[in-house]
C-alpha positions as CSV (number, residue, x, y, z in Angstrom):
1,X,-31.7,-0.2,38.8
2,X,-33.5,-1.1,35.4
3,X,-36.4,-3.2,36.1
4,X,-35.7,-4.5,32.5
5,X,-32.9,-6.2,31.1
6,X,-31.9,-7.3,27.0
7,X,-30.5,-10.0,26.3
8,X,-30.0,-11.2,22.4
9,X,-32.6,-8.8,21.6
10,X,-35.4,-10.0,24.0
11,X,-36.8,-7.9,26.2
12,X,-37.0,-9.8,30.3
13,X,-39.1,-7.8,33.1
14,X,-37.4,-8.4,36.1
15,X,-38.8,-9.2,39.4
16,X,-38.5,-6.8,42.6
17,X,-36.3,-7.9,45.1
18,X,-38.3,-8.6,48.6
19,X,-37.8,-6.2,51.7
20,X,-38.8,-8.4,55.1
21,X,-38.3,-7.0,58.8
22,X,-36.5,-10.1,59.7
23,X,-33.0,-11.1,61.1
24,X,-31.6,-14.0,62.3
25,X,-31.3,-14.8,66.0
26,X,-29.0,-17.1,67.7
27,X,-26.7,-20.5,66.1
28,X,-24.3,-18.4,64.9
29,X,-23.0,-21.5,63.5
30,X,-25.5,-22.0,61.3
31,X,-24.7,-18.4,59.5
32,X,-21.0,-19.2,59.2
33,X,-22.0,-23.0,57.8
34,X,-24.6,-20.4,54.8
35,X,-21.8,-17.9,54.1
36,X,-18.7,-20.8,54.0
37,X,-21.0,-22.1,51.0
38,X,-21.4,-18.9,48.9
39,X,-17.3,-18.4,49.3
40,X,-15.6,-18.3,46.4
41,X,-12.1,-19.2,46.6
42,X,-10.2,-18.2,43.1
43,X,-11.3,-17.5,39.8
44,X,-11.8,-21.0,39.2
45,X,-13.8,-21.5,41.8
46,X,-17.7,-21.0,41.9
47,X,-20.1,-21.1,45.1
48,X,-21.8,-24.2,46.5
49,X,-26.0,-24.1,46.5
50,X,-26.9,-25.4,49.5
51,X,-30.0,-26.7,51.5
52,X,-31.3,-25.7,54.7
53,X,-33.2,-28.8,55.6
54,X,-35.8,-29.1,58.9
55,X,-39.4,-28.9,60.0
56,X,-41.7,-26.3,59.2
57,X,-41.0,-22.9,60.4
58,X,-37.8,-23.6,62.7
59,X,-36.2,-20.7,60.6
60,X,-34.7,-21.6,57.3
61,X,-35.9,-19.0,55.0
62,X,-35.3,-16.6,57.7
63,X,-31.9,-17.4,58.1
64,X,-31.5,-17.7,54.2
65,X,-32.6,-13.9,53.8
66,X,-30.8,-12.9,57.0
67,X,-27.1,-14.2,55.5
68,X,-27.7,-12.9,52.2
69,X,-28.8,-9.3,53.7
70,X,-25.7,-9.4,55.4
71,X,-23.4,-9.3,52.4
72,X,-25.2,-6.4,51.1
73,X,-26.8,-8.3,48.4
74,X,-30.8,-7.7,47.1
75,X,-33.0,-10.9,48.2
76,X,-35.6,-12.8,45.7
77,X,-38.2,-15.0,47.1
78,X,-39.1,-17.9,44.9
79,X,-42.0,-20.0,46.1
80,X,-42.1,-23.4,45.3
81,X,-44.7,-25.7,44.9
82,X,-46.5,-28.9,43.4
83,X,-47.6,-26.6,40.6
84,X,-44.4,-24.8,39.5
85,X,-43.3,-25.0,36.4
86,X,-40.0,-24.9,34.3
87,X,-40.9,-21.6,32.7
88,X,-42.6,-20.6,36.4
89,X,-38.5,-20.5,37.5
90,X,-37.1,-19.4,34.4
91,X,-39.1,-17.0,32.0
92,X,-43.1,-16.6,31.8
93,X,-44.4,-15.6,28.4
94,X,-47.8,-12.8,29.5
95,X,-49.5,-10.6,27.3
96,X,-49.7,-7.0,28.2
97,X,-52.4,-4.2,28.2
98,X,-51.1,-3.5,24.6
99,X,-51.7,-7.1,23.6
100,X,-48.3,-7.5,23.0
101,X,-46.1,-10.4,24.3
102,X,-43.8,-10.0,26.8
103,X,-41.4,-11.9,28.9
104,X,-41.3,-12.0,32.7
105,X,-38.0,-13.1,34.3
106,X,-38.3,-14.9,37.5
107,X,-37.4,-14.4,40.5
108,X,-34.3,-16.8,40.1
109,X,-34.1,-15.4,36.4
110,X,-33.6,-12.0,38.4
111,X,-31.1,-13.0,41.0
112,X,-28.6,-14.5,38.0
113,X,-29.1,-11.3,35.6
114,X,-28.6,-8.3,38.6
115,X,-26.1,-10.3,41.0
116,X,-28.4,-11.0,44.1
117,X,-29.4,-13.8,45.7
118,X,-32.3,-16.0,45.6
119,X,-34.2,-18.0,48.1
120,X,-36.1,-21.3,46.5
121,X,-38.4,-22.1,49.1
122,X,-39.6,-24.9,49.8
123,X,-38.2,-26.7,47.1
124,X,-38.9,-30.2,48.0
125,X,-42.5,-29.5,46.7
126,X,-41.3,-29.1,42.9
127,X,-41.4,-32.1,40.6
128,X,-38.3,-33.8,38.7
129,X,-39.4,-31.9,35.3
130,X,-39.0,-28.3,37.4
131,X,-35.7,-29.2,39.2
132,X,-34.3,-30.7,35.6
133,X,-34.7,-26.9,34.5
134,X,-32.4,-25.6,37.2
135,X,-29.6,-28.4,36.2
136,X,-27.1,-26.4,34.2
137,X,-27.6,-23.5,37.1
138,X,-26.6,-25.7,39.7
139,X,-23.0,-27.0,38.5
140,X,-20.1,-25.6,36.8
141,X,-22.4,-24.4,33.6
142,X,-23.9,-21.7,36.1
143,X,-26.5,-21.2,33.2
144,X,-30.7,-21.6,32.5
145,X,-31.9,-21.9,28.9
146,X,-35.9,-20.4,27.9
147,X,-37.4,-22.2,25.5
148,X,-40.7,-20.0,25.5
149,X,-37.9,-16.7,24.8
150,X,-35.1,-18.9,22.8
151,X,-32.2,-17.6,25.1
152,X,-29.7,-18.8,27.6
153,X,-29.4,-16.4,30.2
154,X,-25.9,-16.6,32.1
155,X,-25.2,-16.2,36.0
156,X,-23.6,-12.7,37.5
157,X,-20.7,-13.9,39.4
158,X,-22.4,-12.4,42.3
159,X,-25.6,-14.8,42.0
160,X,-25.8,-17.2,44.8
161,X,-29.0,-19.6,45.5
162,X,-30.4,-21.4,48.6
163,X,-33.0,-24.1,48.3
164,X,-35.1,-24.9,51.9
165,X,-36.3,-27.9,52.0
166,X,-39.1,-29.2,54.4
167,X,-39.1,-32.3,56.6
168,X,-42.6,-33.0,56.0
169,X,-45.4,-35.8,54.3
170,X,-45.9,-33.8,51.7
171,X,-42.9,-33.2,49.6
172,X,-41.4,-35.3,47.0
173,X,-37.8,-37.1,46.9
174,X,-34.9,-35.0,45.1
175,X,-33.8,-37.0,42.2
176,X,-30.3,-37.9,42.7
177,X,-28.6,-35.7,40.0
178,X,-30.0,-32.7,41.5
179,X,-29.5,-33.9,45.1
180,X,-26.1,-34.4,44.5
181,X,-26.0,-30.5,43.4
182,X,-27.9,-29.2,46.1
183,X,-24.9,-28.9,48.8
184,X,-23.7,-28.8,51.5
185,X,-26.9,-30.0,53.8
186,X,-27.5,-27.4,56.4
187,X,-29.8,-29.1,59.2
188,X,-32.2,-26.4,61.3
189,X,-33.2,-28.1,64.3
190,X,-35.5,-26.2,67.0
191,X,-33.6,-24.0,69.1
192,X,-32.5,-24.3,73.2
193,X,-34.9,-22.1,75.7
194,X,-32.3,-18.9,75.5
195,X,-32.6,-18.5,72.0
196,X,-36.4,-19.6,71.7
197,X,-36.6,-17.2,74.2
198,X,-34.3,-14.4,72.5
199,X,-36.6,-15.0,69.1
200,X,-39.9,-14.1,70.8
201,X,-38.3,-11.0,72.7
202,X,-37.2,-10.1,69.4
203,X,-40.4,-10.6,67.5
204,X,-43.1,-9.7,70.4
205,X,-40.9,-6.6,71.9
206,X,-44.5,-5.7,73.8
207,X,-45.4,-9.2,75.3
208,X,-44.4,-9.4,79.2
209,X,-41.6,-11.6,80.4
210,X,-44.6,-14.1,82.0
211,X,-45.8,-14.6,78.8
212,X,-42.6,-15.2,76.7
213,X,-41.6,-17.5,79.7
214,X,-44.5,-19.5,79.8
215,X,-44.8,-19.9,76.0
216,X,-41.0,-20.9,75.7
217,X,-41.6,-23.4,78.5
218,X,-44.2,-24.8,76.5
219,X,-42.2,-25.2,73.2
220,X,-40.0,-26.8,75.5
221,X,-41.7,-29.2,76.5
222,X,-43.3,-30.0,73.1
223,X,-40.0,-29.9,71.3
224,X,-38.9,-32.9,74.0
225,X,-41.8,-35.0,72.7
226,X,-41.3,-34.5,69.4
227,X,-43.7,-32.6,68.4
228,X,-43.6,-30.4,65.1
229,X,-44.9,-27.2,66.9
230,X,-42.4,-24.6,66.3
231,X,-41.2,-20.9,67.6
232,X,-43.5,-19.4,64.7
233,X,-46.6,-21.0,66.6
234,X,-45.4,-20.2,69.9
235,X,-45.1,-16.4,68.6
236,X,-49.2,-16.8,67.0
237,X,-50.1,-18.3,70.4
238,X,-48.7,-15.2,72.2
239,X,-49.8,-12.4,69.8
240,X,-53.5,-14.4,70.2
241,X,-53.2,-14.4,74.0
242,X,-52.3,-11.2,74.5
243,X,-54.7,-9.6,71.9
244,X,-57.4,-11.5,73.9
245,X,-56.7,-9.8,76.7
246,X,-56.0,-6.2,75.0
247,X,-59.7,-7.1,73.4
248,X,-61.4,-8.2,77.4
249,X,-60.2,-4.4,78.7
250,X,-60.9,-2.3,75.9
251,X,-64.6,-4.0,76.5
252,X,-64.1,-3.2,80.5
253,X,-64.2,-7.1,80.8
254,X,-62.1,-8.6,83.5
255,X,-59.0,-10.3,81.3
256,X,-58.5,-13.8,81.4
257,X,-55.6,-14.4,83.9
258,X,-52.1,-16.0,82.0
259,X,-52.8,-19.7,81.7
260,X,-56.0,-19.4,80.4
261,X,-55.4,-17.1,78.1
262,X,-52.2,-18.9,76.7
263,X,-54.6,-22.2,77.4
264,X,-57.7,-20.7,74.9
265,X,-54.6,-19.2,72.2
266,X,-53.0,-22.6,72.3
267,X,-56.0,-24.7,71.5
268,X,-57.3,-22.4,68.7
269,X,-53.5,-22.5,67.1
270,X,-52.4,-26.3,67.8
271,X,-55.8,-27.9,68.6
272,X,-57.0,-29.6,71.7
273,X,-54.2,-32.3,72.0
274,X,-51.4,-29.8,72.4
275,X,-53.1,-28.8,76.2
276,X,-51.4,-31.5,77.5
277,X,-48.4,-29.7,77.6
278,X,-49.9,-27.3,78.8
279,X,-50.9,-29.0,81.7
280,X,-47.4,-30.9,82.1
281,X,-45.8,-27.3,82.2
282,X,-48.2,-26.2,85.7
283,X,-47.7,-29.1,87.3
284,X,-43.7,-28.9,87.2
């Protein structure tokens, strides 16, 4: 595929789709809820941009990438954050090593022009006057305009886009007219002990069943109180643990034995307070 693409005479460099070593485990549900959105029914019709909503790393930009790599189609990552701005989503005016000016499609850009899909991530940490960009993309209109190139750039009826959207302190509120565009709401809670379970097999093929047991057991518990720790930190607090022990043998040290190991990789991870689930899950 051309990395470049002309459109009323100007010149767009186009982003690289991303390649991750990800799939999705478990909720099936969740999968069929993603791909009932991006359905087109007639010609009339156009696809829904939905939201995965939840806590920091319970999945959604997994599951996002996993759905989309499933159809067959190329994946673009956008990033969001406090700092984007409208031209950071649409087209980015840079000067090359020829000091001549070019124009630098974004990821989003990307995903309309070759038929892919694109992931906004973390959009909840854009502003109004970055969202407002997106407007005409996210209705009917299936269009962006550049002002910095002076061209509207039209969607490929393959292009489909996902916002996630973090239930955190430090994100802003959707204005309403781009809330209202941004469905269906797909909710990603934490998942029950067999798939928490599945996910670390999956990721940590080498850790023992003791460890993957104990670590699940302590999500567990945390995930009962509340807690925003999520299977992403139980997967650092194994990895830690068990290189802590690979580290103790290749030095002919004696190894630590489970739970302090998992104790020492928890508080470096989560911080002291987390222990106490720790200690609720040995005494049960």
């Amino acid at each position: 595929m051309s990395m470049t693409h002309t459109i009323d005479g100007v010149t767009l460099q186009l982003a690289r789709p991303v390649e991750l070593p990800i799939e999705w485990v478990g909720r099936e549900e969740l999968r069929l809820q993603l791909q009932a959105a991006w359905l087109v029914l007639a010609d009339e019709d156009t696809p829904l941009t939905p939201r995965l909503t939840g806590k920091p790393g319970v999945g959604k930009t997994t599951l996002a990438y996993a759905v989309a790599r499933s159809l067959g189609r190329d994946v673009y990552l956008m990033q969001a954050t406090m700092d984007t701005r409208p031209e950071d989503l649409i087209v980015t005016p840079v000067i090359g090593d020829d000091s001549k000016l070019r124009y630098v499609a974004s990821p989003v850009v990307t995903a309309m022009i070759t038929g892919g899909v694109c992931v906004l991530d973390e959009g909840n940490r854009m502003s109004e006057k970055s969202w407002a960009s997106l407007a005409p993309l996210l209705d009917q209109r299936r269009y962006v305009e550049s002002l910095v190139a002076g061209i509207r750039i039209e969607a490929h009826p393959g292009f489909r886009l996902v916002a996630t959207m973090n239930q955190d302190a430090s994100t802003f509120d959707l204005p309403e007219y781009i809330h209202s565009r941004l469905q269906p709401q797909i909710l990603i809670d934490f998942p029950e002990a067999d798939e928490e379970r599945l996910i670390l097999e999956r990721a940590l093929p080498f850790a023992s069943a003791e460890v993957l047991d104990y670590v699940v057991g302590f999500l567990q518990l945390a995930h009962g109180a509340d807690e925003r720790y999520t299977v992403r930190d139980g997967i650092n607090i194994a990895r830690y643990a068990l290189k802590t022990r690979a580290q103790a043998e290749q030095l002919g040290r004696r190894p630590p034995d489970l739970g302090a190991g998992v104790a020492e990789a928890v508080e470096m991870i989560l911080g002291a307070e987390a222990l106490r689930y720790l200690s609720r899950l040995r005494s049960e």
